[in-house]
ZANU-18002 format. One record per atom (N, C-alpha, C, O): x, y, z; residue in three letters. Coordinates in pm, whole numbers, plus 32768, in hexadecimal, padded with zeros to 4 digits. Layout:
REM ZANU-18002
XYZALA/...
//
This chain:
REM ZANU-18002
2E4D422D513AUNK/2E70421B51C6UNK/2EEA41C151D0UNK/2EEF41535199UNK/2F5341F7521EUNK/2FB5418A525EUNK/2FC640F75275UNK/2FBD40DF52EEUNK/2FDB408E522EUNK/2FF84041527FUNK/2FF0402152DFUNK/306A402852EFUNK/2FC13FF5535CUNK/2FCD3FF8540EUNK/2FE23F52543FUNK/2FA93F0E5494UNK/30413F3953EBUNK/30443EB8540DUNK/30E63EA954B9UNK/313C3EF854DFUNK/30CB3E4D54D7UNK/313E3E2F5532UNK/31363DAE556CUNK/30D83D6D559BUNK/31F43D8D5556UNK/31D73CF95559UNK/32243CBF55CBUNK/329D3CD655D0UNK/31EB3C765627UNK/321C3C5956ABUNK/324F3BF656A6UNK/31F23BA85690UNK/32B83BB456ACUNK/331F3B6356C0UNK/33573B37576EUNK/33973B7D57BDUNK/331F3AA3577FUNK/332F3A83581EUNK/33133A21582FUNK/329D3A02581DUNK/336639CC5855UNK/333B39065868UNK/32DD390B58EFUNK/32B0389B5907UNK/32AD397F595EUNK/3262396B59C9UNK/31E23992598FUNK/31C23A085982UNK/319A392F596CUNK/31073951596DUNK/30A639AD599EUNK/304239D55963UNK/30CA39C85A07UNK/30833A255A66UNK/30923A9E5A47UNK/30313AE85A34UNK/311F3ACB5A3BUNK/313A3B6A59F1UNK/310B3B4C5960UNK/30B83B9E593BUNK/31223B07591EUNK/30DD3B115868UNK/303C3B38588DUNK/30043B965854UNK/2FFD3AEC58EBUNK/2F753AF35904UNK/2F283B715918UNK/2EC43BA358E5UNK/2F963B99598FUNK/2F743C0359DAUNK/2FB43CBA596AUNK/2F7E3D295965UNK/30093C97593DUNK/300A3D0E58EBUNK/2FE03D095852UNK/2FF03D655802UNK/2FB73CB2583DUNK/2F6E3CB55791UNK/2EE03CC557DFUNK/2E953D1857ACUNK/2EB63C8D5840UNK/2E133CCA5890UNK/2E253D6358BDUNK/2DB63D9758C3UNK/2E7A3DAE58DAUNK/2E713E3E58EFUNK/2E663E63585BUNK/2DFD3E8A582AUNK/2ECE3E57581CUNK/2ED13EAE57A8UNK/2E703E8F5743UNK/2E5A3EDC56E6UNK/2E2E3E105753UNK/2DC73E1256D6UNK/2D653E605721UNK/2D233EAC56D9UNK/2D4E3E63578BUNK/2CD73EC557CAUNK/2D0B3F6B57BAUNK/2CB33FC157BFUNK/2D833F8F57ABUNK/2DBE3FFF574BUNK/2D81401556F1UNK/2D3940775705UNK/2D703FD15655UNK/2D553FBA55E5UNK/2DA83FA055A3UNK/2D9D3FD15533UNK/2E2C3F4755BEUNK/2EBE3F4A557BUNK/2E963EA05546UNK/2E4C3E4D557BUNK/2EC33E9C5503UNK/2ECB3E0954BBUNK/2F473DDA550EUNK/2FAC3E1F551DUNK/2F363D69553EUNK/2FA23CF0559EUNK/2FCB3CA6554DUNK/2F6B3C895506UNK/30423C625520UNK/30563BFB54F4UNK/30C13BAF557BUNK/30FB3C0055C4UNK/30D83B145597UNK/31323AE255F7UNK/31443A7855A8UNK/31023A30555DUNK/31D43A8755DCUNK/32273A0655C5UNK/327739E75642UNK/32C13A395678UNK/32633963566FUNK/328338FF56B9UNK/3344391556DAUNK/337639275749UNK/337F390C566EUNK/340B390A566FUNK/343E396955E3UNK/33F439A15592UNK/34CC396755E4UNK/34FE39D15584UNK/34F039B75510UNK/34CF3A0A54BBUNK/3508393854FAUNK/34F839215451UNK/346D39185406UNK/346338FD538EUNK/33F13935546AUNK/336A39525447UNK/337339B95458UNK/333739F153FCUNK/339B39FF549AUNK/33B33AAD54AFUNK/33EA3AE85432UNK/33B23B4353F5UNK/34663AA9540BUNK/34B83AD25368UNK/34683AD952F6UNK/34773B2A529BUNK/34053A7452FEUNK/33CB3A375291UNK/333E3A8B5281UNK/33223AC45218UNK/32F23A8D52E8UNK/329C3B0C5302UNK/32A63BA952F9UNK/324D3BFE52EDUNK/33213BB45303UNK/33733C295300UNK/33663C51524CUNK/332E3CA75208UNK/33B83BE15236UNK/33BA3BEF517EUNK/333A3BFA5123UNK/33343C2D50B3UNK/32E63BC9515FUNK/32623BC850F4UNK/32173C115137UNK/31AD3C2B50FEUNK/322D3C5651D5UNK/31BF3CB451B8UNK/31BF3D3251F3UNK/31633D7A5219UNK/324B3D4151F4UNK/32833DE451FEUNK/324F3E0E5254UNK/32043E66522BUNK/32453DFD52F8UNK/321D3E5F5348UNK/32553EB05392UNK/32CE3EA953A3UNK/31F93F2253DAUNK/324B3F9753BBUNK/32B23F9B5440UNK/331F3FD25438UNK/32833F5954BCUNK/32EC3F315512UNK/32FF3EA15520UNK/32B93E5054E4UNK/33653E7F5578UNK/33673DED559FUNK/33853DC25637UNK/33EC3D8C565EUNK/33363DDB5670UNK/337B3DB8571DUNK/33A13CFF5709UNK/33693CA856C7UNK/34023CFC5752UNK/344E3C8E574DUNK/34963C5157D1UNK/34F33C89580BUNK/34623BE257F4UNK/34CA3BDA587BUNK/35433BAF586EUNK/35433B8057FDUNK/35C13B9D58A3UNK/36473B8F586CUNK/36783AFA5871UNK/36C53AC25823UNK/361D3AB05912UNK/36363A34591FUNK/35D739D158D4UNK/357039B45910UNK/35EE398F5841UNK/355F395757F0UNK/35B538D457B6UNK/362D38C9579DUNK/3547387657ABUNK/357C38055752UNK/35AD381956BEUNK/356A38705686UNK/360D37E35670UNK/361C37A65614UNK/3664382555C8UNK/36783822554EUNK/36883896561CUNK/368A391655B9UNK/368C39925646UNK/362239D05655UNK/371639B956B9UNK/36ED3A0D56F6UNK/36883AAD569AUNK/36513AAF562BUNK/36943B1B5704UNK/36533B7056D7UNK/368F3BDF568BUNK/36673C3C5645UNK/373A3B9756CCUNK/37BB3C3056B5UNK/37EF3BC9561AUNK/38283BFC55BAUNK/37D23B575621UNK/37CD3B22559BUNK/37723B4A5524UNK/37903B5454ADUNK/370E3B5B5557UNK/36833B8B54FDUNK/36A43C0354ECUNK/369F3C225475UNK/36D33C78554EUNK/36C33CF3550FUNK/37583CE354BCUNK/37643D4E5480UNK/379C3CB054AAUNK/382A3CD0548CUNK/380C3C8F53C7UNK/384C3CC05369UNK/379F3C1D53B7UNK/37AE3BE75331UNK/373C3C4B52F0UNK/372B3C4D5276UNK/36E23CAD5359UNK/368E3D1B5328UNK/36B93D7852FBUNK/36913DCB52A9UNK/36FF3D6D532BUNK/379D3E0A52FBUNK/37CE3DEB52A9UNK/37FC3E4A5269UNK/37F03D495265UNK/38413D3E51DFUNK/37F03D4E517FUNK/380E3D4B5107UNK/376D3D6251B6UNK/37043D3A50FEUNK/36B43DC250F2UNK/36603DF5513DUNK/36D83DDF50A0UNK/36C83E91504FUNK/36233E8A5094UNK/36023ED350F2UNK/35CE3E30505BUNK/353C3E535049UNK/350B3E4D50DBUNK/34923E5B50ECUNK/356D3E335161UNK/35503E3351FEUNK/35A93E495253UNK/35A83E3852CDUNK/36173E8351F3UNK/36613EEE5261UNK/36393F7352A3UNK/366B3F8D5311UNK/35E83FC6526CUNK/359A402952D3UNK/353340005329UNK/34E1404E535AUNK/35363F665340UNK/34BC3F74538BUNK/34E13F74543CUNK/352A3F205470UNK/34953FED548CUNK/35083FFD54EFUNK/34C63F68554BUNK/34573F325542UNK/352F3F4A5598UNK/35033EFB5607UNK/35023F04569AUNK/35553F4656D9UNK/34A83EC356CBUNK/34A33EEE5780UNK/34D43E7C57BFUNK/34943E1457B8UNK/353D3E8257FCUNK/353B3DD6583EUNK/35403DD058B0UNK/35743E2A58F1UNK/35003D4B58F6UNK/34F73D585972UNK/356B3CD85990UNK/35843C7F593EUNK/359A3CE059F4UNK/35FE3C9A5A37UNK/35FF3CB15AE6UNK/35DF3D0E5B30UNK/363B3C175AFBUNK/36123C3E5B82UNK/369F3C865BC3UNK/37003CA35B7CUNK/36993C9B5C40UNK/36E93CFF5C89UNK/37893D015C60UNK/37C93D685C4CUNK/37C03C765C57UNK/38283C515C75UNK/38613C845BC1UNK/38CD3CB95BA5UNK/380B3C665B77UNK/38513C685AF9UNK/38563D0D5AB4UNK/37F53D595AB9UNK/38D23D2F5A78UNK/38C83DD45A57UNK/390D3DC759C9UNK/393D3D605998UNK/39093E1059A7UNK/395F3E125918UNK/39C63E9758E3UNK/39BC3F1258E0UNK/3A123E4A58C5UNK/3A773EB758BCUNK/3A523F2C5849UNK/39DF3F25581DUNK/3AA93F975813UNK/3A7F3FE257B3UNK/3A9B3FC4575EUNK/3A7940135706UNK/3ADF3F57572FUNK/3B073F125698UNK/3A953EC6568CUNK/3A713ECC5616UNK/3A4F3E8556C9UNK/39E63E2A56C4UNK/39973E9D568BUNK/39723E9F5615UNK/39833EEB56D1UNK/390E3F5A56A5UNK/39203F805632UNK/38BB3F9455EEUNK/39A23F9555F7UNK/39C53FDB5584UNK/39B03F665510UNK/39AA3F835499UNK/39AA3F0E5530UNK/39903E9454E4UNK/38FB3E675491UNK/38DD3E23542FUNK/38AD3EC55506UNK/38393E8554FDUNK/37E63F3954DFUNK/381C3FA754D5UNK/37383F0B54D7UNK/36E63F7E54F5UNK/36AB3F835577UNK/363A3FAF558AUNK/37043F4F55E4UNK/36C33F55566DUNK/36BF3FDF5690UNK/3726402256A1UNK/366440035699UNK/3608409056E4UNK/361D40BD576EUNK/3663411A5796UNK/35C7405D57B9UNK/35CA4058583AUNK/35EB3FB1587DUNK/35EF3F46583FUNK/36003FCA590BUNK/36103F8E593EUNK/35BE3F6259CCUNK/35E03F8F5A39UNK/355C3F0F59BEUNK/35203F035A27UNK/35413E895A88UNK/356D3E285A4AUNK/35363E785B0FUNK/356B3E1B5B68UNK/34E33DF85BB3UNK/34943E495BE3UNK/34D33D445BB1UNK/34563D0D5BF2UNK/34A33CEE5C93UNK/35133CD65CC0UNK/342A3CFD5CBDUNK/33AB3D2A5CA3UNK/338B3DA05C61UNK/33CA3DF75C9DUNK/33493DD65C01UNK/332B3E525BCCUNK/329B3E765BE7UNK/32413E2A5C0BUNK/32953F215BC5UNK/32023F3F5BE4UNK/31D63F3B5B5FUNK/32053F775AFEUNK/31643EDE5B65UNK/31083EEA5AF7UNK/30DB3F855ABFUNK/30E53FB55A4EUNK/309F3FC65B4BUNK/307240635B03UNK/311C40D25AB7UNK/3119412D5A65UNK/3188409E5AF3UNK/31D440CA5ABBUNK/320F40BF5A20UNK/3244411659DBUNK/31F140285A00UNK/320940305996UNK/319E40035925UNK/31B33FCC58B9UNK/312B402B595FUNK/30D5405958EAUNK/30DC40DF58CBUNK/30CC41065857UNK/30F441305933UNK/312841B55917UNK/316E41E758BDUNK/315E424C5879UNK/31D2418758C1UNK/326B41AE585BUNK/3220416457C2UNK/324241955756UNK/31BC40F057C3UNK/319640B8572AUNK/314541205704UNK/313F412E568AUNK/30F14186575BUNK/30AC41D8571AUNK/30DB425B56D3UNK/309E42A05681UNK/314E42675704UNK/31D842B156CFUNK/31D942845651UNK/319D42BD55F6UNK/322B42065643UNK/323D41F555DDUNK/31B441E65584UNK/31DA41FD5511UNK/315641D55582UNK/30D141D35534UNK/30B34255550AUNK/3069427354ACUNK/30F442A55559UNK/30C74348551AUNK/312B436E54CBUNK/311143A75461UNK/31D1434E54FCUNK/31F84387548DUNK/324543375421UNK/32A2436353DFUNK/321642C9541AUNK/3266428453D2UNK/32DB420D53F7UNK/32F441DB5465UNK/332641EE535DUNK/337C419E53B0UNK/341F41C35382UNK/342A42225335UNK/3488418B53A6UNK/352F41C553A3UNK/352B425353DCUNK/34FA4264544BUNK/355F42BE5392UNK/357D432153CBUNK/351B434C53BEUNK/353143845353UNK/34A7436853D8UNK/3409438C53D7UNK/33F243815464UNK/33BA43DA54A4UNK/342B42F154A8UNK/33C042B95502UNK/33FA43445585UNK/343643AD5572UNK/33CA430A55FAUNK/33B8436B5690UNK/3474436B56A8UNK/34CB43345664UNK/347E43B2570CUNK/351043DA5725UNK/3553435A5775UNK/3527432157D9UNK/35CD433E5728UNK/361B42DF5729UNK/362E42C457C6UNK/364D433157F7UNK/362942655826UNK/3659424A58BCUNK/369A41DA58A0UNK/3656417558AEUNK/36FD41CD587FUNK/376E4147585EUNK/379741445908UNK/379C41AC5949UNK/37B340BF5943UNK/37F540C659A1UNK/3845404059B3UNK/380D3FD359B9UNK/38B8404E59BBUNK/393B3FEE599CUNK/392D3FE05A1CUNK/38FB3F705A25UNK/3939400B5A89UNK/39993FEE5B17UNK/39B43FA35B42UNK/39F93FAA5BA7UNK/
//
């Protein structure tokens, strides 16, 4: 069986809370980290198969985290979801930089993007996972 791990990355308590409590009631293994450089470090030792990430985080943004995930062979396919709030967008070099996937904007719907992790849980991860929705704008 697959792997079903996914690792949530978010200095607001409340979203770490609230989406590692949906998805372990999924059956997906949660891991959270607080800020990016627990996110990196979690990332490295335990390979999961997505990483939602918020963009605004202590000690290590998120477009930082996916960008040093992309330099290291053994966690560059791992795709990422990030959430950011309204104001912040990213260009397509950023994207091309990184394995950012999608792009989600908070407030976000919870049922929406367990939707898209169950995607990726079925088919995998890099070019495996559900159909690419990059959005720069």
């Amino acid at each position: 069986m697959p792997d079903k791990t996914v690792l949530i990355a978010d200095d607001e308590p409340y979203i770490t809370y609230m989406l590692a409590s949906r998805l372990t009631e999924r059956g997906l293994k949660v891991l959270t980290a607080c800020d990016g450089v627990q996110a990196l470090e979690l990332a490295r030792t335990s390979a999961p198969r997505v990483i939602v990430s918020d963009f605004q985080m202590p000690r290590m943004s998120g477009l930082e985290l996916a960008r040093t995930l992309r330099g290291s062979p053994e966690t560059a396919e791992i795709p990422i979801i990030m959430l950011t709030a309204r104001g912040h967008r990213l260009t397509p070099t950023e994207l091309r930089e990184t394995n950012i996937q999608h792009l989600m904007f908070k407030p976000f719907s919870a049922r929406e993007l367990t939707a898209l992790l169950d995607e990726y849980m079925e088919a995998g991860n890099g070019a495996d996972g559900p159909r690419t929705r990059r959005e720069a704008a």
